[in-house]
N, CA, C and O atoms as CSV, one atom per row, in Angstrom:
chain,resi,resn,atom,element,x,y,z
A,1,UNK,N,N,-15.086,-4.481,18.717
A,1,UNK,CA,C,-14.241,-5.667,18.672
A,1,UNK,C,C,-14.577,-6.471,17.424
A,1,UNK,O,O,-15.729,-6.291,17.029
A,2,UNK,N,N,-13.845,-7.307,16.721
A,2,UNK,CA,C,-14.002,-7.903,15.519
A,2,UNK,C,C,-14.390,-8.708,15.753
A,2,UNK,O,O,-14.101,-9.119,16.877
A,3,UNK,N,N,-15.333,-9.556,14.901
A,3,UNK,CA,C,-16.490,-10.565,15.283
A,3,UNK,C,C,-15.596,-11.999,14.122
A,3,UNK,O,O,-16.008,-13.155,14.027
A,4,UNK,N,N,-14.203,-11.348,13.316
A,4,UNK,CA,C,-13.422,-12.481,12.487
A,4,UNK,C,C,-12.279,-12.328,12.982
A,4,UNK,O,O,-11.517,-11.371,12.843
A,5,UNK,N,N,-12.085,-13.665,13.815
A,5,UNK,CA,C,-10.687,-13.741,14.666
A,5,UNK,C,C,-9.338,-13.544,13.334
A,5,UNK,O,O,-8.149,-13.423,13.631
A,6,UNK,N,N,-9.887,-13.550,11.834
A,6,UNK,CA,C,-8.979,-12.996,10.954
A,6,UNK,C,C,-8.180,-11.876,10.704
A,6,UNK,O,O,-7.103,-11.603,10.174
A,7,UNK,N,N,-9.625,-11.023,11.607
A,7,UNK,CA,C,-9.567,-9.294,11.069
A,7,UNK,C,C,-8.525,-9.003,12.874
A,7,UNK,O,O,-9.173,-8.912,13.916
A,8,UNK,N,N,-7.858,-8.961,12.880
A,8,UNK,CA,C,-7.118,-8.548,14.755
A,8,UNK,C,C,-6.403,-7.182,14.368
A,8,UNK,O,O,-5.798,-7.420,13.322
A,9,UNK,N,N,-6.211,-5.930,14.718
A,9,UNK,CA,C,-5.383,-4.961,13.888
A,9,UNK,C,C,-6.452,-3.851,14.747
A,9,UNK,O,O,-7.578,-4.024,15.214
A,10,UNK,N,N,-5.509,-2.606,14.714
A,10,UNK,CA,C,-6.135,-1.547,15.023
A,10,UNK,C,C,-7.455,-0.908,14.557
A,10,UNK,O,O,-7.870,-1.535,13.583
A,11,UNK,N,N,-8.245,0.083,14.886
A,11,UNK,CA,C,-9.455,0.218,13.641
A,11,UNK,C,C,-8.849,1.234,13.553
A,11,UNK,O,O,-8.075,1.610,14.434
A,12,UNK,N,N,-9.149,2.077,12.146
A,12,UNK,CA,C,-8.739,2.779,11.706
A,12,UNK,C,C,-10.065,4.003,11.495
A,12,UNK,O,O,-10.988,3.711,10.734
A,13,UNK,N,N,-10.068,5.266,12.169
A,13,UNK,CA,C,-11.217,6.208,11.492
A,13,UNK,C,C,-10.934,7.246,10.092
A,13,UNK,O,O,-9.870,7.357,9.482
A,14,UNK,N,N,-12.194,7.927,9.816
A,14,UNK,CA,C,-11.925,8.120,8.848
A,14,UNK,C,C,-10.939,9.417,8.732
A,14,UNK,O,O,-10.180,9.661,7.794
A,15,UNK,N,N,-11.100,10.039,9.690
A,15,UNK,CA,C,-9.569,11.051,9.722
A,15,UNK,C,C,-8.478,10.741,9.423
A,15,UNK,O,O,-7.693,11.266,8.632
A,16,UNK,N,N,-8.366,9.643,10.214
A,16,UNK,CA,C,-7.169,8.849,9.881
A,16,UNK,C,C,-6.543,8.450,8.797
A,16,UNK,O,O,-5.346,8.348,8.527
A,17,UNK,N,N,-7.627,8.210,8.138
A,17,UNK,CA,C,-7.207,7.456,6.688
A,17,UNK,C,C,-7.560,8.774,5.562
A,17,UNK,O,O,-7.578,8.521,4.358
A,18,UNK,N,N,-7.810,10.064,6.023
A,18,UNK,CA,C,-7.603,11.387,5.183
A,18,UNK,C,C,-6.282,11.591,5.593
A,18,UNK,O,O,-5.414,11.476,4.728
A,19,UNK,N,N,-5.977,11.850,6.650
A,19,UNK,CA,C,-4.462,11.914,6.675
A,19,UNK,C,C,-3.571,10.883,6.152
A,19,UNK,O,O,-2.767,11.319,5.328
A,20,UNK,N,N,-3.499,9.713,6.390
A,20,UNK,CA,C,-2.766,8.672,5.512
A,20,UNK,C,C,-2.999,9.214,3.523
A,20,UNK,O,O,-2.224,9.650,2.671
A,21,UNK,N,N,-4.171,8.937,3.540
A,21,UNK,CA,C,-3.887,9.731,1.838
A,21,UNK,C,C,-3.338,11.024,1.542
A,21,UNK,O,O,-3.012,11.236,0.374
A,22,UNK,N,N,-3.189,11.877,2.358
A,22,UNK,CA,C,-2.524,13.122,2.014
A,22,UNK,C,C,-0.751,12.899,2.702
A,22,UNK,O,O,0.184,13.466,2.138
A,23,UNK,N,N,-0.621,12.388,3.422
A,23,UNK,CA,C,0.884,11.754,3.332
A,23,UNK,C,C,1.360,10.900,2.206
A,23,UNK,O,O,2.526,10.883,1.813
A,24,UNK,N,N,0.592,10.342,1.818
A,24,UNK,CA,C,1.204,9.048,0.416
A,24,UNK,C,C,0.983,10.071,-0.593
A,24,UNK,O,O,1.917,10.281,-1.368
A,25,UNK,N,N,-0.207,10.820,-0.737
A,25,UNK,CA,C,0.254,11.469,-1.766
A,25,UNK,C,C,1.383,13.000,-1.799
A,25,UNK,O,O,1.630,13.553,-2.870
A,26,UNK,N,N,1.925,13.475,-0.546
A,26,UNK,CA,C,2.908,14.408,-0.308
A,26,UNK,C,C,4.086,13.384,-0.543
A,26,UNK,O,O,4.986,13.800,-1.272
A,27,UNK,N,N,4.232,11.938,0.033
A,27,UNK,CA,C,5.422,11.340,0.030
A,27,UNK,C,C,5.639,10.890,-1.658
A,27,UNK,O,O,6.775,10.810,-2.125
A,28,UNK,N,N,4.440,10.621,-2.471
A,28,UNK,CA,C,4.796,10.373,-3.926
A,28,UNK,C,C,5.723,11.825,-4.886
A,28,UNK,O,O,6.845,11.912,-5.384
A,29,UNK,N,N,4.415,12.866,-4.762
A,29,UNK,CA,C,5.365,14.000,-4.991
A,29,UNK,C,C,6.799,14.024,-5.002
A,29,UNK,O,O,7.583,13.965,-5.950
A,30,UNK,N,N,6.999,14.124,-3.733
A,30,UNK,CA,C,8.664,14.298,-3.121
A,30,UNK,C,C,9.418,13.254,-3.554
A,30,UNK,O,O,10.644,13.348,-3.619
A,31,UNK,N,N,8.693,12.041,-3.929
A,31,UNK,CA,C,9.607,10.867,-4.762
A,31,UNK,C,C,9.999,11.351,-6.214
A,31,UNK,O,O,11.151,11.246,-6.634
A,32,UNK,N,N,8.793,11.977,-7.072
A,32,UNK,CA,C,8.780,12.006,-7.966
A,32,UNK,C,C,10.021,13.500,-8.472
A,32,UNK,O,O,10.666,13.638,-9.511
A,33,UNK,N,N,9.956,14.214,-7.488
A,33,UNK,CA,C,10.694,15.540,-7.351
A,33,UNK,C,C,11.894,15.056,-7.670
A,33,UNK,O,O,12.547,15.471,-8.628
A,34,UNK,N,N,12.423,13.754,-6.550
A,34,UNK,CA,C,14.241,13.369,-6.354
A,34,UNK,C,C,14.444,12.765,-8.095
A,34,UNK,O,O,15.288,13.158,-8.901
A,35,UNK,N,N,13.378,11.710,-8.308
A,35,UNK,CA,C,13.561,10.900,-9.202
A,35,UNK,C,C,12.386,11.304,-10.453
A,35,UNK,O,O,11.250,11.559,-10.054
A,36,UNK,N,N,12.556,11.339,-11.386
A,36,UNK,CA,C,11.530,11.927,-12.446
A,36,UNK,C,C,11.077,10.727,-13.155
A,36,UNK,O,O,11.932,9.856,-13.316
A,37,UNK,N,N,10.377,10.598,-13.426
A,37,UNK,CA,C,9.727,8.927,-14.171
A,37,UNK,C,C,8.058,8.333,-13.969
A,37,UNK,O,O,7.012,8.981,-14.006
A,38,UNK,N,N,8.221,7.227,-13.801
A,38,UNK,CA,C,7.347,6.430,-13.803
A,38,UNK,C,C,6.429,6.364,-12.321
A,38,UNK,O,O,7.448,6.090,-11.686
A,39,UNK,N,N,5.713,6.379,-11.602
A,39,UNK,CA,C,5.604,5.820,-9.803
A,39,UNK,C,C,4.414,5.499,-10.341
A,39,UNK,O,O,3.505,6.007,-10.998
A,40,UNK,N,N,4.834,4.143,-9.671
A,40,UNK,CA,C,3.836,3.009,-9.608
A,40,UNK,C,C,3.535,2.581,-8.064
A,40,UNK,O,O,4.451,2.183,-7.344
A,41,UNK,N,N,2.060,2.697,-7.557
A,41,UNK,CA,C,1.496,3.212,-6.184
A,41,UNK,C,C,0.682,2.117,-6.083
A,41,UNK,O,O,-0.331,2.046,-6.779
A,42,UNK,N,N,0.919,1.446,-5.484
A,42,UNK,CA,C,-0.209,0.206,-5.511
A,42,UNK,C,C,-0.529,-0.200,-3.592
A,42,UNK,O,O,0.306,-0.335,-2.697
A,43,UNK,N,N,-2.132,-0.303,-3.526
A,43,UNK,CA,C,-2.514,-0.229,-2.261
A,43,UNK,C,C,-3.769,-0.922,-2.251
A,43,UNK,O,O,-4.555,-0.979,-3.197
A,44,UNK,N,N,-3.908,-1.453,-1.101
A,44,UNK,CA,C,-5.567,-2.501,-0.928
A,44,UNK,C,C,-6.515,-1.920,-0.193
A,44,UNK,O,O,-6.535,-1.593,0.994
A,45,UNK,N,N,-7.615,-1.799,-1.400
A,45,UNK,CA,C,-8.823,-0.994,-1.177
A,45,UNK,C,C,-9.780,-1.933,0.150
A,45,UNK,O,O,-10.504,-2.887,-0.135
A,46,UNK,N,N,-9.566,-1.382,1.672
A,46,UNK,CA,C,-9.981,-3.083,2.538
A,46,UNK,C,C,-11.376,-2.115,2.895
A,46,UNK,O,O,-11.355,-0.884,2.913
A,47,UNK,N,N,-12.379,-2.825,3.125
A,47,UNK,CA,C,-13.753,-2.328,3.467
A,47,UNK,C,C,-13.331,-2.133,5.229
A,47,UNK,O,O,-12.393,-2.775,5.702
A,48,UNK,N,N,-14.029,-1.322,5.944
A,48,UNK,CA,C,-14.437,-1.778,7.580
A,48,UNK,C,C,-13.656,-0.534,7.977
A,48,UNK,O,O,-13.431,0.527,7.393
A,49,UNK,N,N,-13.348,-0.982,9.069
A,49,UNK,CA,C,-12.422,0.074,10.292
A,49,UNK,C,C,-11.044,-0.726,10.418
A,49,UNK,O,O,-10.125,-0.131,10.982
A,50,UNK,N,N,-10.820,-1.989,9.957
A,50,UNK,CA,C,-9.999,-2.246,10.732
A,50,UNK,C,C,-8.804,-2.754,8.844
A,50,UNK,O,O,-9.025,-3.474,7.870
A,51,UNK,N,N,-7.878,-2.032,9.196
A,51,UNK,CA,C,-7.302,-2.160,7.358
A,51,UNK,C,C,-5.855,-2.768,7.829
A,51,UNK,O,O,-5.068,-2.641,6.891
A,52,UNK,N,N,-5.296,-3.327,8.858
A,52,UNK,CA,C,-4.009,-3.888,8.933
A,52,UNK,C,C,-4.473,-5.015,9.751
A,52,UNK,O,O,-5.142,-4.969,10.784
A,53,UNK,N,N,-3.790,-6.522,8.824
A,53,UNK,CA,C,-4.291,-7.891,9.973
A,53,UNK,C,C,-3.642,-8.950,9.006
A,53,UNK,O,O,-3.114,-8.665,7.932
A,54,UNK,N,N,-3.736,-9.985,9.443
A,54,UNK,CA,C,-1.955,-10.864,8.759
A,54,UNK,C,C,-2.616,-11.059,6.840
A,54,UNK,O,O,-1.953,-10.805,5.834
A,55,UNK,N,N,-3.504,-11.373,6.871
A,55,UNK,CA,C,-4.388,-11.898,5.296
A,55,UNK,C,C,-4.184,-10.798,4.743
A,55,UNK,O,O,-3.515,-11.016,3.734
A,56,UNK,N,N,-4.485,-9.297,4.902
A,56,UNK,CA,C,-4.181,-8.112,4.132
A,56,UNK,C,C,-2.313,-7.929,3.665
A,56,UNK,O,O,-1.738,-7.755,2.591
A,57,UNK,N,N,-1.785,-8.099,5.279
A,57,UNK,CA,C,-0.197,-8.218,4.866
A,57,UNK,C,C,0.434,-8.998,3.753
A,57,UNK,O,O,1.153,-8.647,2.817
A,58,UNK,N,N,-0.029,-10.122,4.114
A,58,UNK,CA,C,0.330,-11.100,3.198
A,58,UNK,C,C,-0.009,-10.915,1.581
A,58,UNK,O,O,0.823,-11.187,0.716
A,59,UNK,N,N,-1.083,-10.513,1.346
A,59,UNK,CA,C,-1.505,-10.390,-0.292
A,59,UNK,C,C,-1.107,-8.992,-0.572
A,59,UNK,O,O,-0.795,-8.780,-1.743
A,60,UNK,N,N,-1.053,-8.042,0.206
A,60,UNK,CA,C,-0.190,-7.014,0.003
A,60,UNK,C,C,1.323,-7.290,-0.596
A,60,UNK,O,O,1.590,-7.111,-1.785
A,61,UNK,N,N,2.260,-7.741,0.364
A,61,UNK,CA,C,3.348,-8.507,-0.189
A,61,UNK,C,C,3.526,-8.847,-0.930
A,61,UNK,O,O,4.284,-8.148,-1.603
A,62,UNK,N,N,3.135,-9.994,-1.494
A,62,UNK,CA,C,2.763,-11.328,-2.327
A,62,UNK,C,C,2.778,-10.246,-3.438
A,62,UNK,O,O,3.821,-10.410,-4.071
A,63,UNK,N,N,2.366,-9.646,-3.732
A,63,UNK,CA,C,1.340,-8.908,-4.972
A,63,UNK,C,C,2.326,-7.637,-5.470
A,63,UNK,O,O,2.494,-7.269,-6.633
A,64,UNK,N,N,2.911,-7.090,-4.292
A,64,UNK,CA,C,4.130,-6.001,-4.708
A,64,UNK,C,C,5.174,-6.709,-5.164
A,64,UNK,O,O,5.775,-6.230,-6.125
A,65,UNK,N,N,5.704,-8.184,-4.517
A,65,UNK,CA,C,6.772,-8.920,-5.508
A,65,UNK,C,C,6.134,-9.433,-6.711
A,65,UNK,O,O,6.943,-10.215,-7.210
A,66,UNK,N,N,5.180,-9.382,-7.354
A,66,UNK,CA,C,4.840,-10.005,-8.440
A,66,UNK,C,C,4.701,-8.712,-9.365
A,66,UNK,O,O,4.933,-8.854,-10.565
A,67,UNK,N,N,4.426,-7.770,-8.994
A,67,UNK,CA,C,4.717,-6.304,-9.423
A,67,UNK,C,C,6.296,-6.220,-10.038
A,67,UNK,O,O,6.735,-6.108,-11.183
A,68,UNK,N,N,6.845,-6.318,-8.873
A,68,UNK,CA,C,8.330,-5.798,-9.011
A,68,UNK,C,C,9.026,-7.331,-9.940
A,68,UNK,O,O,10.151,-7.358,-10.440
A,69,UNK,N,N,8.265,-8.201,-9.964
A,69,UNK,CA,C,9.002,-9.723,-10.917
A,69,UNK,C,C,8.679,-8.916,-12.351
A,69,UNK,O,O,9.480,-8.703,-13.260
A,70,UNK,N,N,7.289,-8.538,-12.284
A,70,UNK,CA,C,6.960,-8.794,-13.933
A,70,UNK,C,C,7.662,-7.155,-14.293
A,70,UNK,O,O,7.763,-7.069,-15.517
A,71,UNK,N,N,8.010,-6.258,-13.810
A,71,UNK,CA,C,8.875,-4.673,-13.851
A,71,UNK,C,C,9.992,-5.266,-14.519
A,71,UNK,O,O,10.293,-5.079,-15.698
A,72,UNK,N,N,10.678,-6.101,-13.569
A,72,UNK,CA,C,12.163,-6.542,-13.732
A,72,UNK,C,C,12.245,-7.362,-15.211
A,72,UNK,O,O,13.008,-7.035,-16.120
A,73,UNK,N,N,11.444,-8.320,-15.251
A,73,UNK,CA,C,10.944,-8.842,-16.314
A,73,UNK,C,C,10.599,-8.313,-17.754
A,73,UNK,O,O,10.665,-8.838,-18.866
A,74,UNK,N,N,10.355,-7.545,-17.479
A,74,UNK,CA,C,9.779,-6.671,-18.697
A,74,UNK,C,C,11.098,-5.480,-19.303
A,74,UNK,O,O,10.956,-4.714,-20.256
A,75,UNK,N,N,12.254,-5.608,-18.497
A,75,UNK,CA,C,13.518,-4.530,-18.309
A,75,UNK,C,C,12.981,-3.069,-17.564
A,75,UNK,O,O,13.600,-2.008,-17.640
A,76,UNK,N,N,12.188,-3.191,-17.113
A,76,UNK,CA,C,12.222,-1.709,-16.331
A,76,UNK,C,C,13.018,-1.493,-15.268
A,76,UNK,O,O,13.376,-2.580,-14.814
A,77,UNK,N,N,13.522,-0.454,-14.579
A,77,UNK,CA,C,14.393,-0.265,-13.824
A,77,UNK,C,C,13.432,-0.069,-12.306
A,77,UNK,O,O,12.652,0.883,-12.352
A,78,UNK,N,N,13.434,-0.781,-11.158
A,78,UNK,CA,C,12.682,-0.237,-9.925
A,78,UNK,C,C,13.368,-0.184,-8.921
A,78,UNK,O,O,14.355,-0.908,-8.793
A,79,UNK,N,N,13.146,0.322,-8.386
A,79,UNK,CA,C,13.261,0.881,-6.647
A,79,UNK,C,C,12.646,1.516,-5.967
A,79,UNK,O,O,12.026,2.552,-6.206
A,80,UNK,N,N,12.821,0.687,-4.637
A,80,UNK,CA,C,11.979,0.788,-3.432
A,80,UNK,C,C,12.192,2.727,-2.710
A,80,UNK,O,O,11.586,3.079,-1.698
C-alpha cells in the first residue's frame, strides 16, 4: 500500500513493464511503417511500483502539449 496519499494507482511489476516496452516499441514500428518520418516518443521515467496517479498524469499532459506547441511552432507537421 502507498505510504503518499499522492502515489494511489495500480503497482506495476516488472513483467509488466517488459511487456509495456515491447508493445510501444512494436506500436512505434507499425507507426513508422504507415507514416515514414520523424516519431517523437516521449514518456516519464517514474521510480517505484506504482507509475499511474493524478501528479504523473498531469505533467505527462502538460509536457506533450508543450511538445506539440513548440512542433507546431517551429512548422512541423504532427499527429497524434
Amino acid at each position: 500500500m502507498p505510504t503518499n496519499i499522492w502515489m494511489i494507482g495500480p503497482e506495476v511489476g516488472l513483467e509488466d513493464m517488459l511487456s509495456a516496452r515491447e508493445k510501444r516499441v512494436s506500436l512505434q514500428k507499425e507507426m513508422l511503417k504507415k507514416r515514414p518520418g520523424t516519431l517523437v516518443c516521449f514518456t516519464l521515467n517514474i521510480a517505484g511500483p506504482i507509475k499511474v496517479f493524478p501528479l504523473a498524469e498531469e505533467v505527462f499532459s502538460l509536457t506533450a502539449d508543450r511538445i506539440r506547441s513548440l512542433l507546431w511552432r517551429e512548422g512541423f507537421s504532427v499527429t497524434d
